[in-house]
C-alpha positions in Angstrom: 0.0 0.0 0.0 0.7 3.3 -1.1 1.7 5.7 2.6 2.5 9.2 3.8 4.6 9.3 6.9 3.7 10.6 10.0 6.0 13.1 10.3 4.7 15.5 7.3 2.2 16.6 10.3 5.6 18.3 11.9 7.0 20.1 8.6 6.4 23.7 8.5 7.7 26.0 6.1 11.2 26.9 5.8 12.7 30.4 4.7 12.9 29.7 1.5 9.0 28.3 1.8 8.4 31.4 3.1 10.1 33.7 0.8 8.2 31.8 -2.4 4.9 32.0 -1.0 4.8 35.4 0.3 5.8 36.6 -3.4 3.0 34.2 -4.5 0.5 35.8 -1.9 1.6 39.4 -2.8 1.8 38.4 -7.1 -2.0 37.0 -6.1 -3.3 40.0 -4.3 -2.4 42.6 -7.2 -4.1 40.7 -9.7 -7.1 41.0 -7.3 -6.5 44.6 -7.0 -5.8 45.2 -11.3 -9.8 43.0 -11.1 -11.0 45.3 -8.5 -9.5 48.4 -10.6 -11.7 47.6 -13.3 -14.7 46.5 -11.4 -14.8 43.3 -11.4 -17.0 42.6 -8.2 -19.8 43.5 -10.8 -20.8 40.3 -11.9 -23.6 37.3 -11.5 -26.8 38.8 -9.7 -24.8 42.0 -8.6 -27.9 44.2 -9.1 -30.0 41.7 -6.8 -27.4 41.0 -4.0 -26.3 45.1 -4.4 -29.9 46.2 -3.7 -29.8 43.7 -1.1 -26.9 45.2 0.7 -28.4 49.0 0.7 -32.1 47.7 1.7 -30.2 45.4 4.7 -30.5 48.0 7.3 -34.6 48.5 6.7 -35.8 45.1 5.7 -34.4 41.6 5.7 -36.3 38.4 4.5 -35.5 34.7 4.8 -37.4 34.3 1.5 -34.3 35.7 -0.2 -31.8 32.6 -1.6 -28.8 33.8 0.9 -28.9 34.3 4.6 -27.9 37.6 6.3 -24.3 37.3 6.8 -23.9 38.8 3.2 -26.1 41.4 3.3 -24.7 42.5 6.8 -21.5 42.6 6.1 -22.0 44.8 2.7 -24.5 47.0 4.6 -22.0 47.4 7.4 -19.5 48.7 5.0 -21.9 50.6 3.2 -23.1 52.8 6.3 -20.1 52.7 8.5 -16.6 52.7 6.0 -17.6 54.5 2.9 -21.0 54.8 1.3 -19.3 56.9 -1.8 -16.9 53.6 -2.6 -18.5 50.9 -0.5 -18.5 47.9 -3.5 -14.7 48.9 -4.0 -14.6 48.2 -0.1 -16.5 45.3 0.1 -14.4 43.6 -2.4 -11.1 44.9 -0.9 -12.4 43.0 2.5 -13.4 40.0 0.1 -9.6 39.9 -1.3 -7.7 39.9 1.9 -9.9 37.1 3.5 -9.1 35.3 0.8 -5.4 35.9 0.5 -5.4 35.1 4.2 -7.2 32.0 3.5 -4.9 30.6 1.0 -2.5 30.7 3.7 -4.3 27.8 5.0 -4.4 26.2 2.3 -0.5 26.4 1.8 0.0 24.6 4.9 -2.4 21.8 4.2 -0.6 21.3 0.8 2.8 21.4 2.8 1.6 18.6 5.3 0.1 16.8 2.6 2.6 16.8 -0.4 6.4 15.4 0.0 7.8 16.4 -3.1 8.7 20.4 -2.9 8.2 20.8 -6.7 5.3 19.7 -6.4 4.4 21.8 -3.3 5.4 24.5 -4.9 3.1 23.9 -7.7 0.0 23.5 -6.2 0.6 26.8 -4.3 0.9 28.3 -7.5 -2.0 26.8 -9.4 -4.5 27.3 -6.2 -3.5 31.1 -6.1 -4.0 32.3 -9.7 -6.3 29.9 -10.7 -9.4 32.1 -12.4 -12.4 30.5 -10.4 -10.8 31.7 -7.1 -9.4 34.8 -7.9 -12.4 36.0 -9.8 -14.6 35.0 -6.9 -12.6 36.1 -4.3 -14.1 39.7 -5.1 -17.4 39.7 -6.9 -20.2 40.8 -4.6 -21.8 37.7 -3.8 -21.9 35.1 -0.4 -19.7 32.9 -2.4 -16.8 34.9 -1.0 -16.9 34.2 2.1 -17.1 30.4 1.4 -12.5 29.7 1.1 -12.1 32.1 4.3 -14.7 30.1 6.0 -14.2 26.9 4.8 -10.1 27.2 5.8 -10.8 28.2 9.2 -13.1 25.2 9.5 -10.7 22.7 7.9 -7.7 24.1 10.2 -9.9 23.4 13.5 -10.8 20.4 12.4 -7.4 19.0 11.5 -6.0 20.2 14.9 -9.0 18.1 17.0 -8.8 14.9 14.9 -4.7 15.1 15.7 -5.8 16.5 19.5 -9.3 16.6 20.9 -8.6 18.3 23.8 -8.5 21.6 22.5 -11.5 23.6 24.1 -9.8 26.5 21.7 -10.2 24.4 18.4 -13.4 22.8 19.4 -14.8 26.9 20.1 -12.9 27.3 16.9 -14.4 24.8 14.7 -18.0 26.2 16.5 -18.0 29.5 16.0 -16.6 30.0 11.9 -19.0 26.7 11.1 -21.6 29.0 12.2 -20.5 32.2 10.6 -19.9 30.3 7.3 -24.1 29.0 8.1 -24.7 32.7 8.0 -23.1 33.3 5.0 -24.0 30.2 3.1 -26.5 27.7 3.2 -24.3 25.1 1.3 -21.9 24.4 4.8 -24.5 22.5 6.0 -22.6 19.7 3.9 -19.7 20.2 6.2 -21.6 19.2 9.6 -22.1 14.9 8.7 -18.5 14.7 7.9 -17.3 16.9 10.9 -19.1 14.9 12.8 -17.6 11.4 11.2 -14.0 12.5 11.6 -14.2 13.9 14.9 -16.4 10.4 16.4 -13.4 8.3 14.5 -10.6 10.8 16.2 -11.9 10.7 20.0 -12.0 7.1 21.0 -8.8 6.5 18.9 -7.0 9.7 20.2 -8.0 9.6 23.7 -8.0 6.9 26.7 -11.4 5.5 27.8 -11.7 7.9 31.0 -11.4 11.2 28.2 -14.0 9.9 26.0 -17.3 11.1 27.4 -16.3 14.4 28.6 -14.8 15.5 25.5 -17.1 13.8 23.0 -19.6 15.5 25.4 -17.8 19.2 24.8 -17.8 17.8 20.7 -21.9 17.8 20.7 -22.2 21.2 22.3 -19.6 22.9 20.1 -21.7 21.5 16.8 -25.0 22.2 18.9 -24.3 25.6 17.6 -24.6 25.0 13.9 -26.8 23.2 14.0 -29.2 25.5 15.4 -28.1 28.2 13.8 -29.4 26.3 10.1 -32.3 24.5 12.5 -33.6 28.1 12.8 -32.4 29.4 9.2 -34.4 26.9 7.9 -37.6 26.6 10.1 -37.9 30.8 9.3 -37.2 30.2 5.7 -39.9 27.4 5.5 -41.9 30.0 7.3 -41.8 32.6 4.6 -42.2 30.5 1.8 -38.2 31.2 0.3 -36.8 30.1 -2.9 -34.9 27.7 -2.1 -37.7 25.3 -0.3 -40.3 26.1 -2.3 -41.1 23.9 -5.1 -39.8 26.7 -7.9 -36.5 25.6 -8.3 -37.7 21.7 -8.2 -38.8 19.6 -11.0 -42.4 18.1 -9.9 -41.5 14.2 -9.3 -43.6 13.1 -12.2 -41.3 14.9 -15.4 -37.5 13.7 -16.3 -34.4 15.2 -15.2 -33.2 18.5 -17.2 -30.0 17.3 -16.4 -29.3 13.4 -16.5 -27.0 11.6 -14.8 -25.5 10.8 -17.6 -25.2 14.6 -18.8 -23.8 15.2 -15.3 -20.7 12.0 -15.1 -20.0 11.9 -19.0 -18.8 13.8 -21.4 -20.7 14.2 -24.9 -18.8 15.0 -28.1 -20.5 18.8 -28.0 -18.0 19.3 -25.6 -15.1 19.9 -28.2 -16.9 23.5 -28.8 -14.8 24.1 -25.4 -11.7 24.2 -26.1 -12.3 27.4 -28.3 -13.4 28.9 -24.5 -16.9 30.1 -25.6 -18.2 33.1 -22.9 -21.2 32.4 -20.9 -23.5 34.7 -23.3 -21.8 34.5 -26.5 -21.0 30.9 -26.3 -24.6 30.1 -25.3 -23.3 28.0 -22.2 -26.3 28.4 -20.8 -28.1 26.4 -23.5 -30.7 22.8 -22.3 -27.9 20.1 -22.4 -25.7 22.1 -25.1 -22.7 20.9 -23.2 -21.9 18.2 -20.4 -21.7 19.1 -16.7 -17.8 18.1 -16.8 -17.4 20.1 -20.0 -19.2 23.5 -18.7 -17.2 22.8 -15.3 -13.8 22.4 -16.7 -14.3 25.5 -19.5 -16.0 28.2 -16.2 -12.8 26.9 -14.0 -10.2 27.7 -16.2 -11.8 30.9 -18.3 -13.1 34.0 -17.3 -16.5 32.7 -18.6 -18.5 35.9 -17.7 -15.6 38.6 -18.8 -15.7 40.0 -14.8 -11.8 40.3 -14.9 -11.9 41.9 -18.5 -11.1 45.9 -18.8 -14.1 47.2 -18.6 -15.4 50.3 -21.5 -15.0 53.7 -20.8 -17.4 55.1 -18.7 -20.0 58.1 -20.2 -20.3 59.3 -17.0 -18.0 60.3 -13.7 -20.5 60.0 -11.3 -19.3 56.9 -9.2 -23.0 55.9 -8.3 -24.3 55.5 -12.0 -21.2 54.2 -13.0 -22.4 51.0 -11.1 -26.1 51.8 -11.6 -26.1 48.5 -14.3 -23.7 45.3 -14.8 -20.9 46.2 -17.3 -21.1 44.9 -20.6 -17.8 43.6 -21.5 -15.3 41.8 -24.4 -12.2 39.8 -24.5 -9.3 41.4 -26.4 -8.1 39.2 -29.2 -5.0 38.5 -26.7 -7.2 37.8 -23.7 -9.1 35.2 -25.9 -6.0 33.6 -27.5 -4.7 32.9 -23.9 -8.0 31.8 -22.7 -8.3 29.3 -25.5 -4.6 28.0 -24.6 -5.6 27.7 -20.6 -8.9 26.0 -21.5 -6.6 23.2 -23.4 -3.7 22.5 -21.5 -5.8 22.7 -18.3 -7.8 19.5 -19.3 -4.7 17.9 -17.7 -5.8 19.4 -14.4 -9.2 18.3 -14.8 -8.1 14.8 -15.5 -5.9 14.8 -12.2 -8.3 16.4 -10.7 -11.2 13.3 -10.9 -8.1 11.0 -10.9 -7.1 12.5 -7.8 -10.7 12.8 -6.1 -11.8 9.5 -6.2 -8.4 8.0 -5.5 -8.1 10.1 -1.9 -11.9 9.2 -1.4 -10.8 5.8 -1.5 -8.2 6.1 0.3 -9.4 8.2 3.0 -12.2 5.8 3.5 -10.0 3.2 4.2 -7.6 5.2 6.6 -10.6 6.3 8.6 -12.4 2.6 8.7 -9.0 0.8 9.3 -7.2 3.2 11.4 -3.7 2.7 9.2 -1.7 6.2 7.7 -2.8 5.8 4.1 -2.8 9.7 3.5 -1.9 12.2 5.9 -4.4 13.6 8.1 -4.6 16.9 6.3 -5.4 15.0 3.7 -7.9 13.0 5.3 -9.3 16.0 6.7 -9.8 18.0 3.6 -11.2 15.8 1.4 -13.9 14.6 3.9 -14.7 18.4 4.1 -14.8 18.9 0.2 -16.9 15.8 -0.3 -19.5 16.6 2.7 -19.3 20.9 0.8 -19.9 19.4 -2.6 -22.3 16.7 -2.8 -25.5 19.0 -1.9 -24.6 21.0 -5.0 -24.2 18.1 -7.5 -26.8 15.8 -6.2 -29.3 18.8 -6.5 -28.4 19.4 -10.2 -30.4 15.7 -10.8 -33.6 17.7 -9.3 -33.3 21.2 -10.4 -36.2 22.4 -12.7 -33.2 24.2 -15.2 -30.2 23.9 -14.0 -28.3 25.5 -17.5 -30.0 28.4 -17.6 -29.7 29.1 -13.7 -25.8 28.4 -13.8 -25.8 25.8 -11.1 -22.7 24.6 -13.1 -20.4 27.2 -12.7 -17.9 26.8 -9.6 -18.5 29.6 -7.9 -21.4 27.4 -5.8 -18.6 24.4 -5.0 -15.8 27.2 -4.8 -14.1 25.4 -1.8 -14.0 22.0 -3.0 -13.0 22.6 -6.2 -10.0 24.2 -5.2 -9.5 20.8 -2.6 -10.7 18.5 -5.7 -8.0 19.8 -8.2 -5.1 19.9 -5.3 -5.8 16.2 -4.7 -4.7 16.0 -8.6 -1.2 17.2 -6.9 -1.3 15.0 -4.2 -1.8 11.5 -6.4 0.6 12.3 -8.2 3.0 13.0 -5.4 2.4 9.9 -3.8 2.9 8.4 -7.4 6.7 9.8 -7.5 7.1 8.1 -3.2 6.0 5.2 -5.2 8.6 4.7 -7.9 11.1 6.1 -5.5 11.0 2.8 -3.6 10.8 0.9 -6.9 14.5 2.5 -6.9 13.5 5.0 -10.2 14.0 8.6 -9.8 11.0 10.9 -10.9 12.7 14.1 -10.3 12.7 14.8 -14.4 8.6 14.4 -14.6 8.9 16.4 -11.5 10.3 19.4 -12.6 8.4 19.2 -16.3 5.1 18.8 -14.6 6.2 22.1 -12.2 7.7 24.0 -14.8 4.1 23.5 -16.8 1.9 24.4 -14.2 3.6 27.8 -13.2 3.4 28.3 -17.4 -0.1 28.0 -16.9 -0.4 30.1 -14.2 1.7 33.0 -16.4 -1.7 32.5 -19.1 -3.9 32.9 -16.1 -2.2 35.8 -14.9 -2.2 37.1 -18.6 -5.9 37.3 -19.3 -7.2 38.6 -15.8 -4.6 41.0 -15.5 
């Protein structure tokens, strides 16, 4: 069997670590500044969720498809920083959470990969790859969803290592709740919390430790738990979108989307690789293109031009100028490198499933046989991004149109994603430990596979910046 040692738990970064990733961070951050600059927080639904934000303070319903925590945090921006340049603000906010976040992320990539090319490389791919950097400042909930969803995987790593933390387990409580404000999609994260941390107590602690501290677990996720108990009993109350029967085919018609449209691909799918736009492309279209198609081409593309330059503006008013979402096109360039990032990122996308269901294996059989298979990180993470993910996907199967509502594009499974295609990096990784002990050195595939990745991330940095 394929294992990670123990010790990756105890590697932290080193200078040089240090050095690379702080450039990264910063090199990250100003391409979220250049999409700020030309306002690219204007994008899906930003009329709805900006008139949302200024009506917050009067009026708030449950009927709406988000909870509060959005509309708070934009209103509380909006009438206590800067009511002049409050979306600039909001999405400043949304970029350094995010930048913060990936921090996180490093570290679980650093306790979970060996190889330091290949470190190195998922850094670099999970900083500038479009779906999170565009996301990580349009005005919508989804932004909150990496911040959140780090902070939860960090707590929940340190009490499935060490349970008796009342820190982590306070922790784990208080940003699951938050991200429950936010976003009704962490209610994914609670059964596989839950798993993890009922697997981690009796194996981590003596017999005498297990009640009280598996006592302290069910109060810390008591929280959550009522905190969506509530959510959801006043939603039903008010009839919202979400739970009424709007969005949901009645059970006697077909699916829109199949399962087969959802786990194949369908030879439609080659239109892709000239990365159509959302509009112009007619992504949008009843079964035009596969769910793994439409997934790969919004994950690798700026597929609704947010990060594009933006047309001069008729007028220097700052309020009209955002009256309206901004119509926008690619430059000739900007296409030509989206068309290249669209193709040579199919090799991501491959890894990425490849990677997925190997570490879902794998993880499965760490947990139910107690034996180092991955490291814990590992363990940890891809629990978490199969509990955030499945309520998306398995809802597709129901949805009354799930093309023309965009339930395909990644900025609903934002978290996961970004775990899905870093397990890509960490199959492969335990791929190169693998022929290592069959005595063959893979340090050449190593550095070609690096040296690719960070050319990819030069064309990603190219057409948002």
């Amino acid at each position: 069997m394929l294992q990670t040692p123990r010790i990756q738990r105890e590697r932290s970064f080193s200078g040089g670590d240090l050095l690379f990733l702080g450039l990264l961070s910063a090199a990250g951050f100003a391409v979220g500044l250049r999409g700020i600059s030309h306002y690219g927080y204007i994008g899906q639904d930003f009329v709805y969720n900006r008139d949302g934000i200024l009506s917050f303070s009067q009026s708030f319903s449950y009927s709406k498809t988000n909870p509060p925590g959005f509309y708070w945090f934009g209103s509380f921006i909006h009438n206590h920083v800067s009511s002049a340049h409050y979306l600039e603000t909001i999405a400043l906010g949304y970029l350094i959470f995010n930048s913060l976040a990936l921090w996180i992320f490093y570290e679980f990539f650093w306790r979970g990969i060996s190889a330091w090319q290949l470190r190195y490389a998922a850094a670099a791919f999970a900083t500038f790859v479009p779906f999170r950097v565009i996301h990580a400042v349009v005005l919508a909930s989804d932004a909150f969803t990496v911040p959140v969803f780090a902070l939860v995987a960090c707590f929940t790593l340190r009490l499935f290592e060490n349970p008796r933390s009342v820190r982590s387990w306070a922790g784990i409580s208080l940003s699951l709740s938050v991200g429950l404000l936010c976003k009704y999609t962490f209610v994914g994260l609670l059964p596989p919390i839950a798993l993890l941390l009922a697997i981690a107590i009796p194996r981590r602690l003596p017999k005498g430790a297990r009640l009280l501290w598996g006592g302290i677990g069910i109060l810390a996720l008591a929280l959550p738990t009522g905190v969506v108990t509530l959510q959801l009993v006043e939603a039903a109350s008010v009839n919202s979108y979400h739970l009424s029967r709007k969005p949901w085919l009645p059970k006697d018609l077909p699916p829109a989307m199949r399962w087969s449209d959802m786990l194949t691909l369908q030879k439609s799918d080659l239109g892709l690789l000239s990365a159509p736009d959302y509009y112009g492309g007619a992504l949008y279209g009843f079964r035009t293109y596969s769910y793994v198609g439409l997934l790969h081409v919004s994950s690798f593309t700026d597929v609704l031009e947010c990060f594009q330059p933006p047309p001069r503006m008729g007028s220097t008013d700052w309020n009209k100028t955002t009256e309206d979402p901004i119509q926008r096109r690619r430059s000739p360039l900007s296409q030509f490198l989206q068309i290249v990032a669209v193709r040579w990122c199919i090799v991501f996308s491959a890894l990425a499933i490849a990677g997925t269901l190997f570490c879902v294996v794998l993880s499965s059989l760490s947990l139910l046989l107690g034996m180092p298979l991955l490291a814990d990180a590992t363990v940890v993470v891809t629990a978490l991004a199969t509990g955030f993910y499945l309520p998306v996907f398995l809802s597709l199967h129901e949805l009354t149109n799930p093309y023309a509502s965009g339930y395909w594009l990644p900025r609903l499974i934002l978290p996961a994603l970004l775990v899905f295609f870093s397990l890509g990096f960490v199959m492969l990784d335990l791929g190169c430990k693998h022929l290592e002990r069959l005595g063959r050195a893979p340090n050449r595939c190593l550095w070609l596979f690096s040296g690719f990745t960070l050319a990819v991330c030069l064309l990603f940095i190219g057409f948002l910046s």
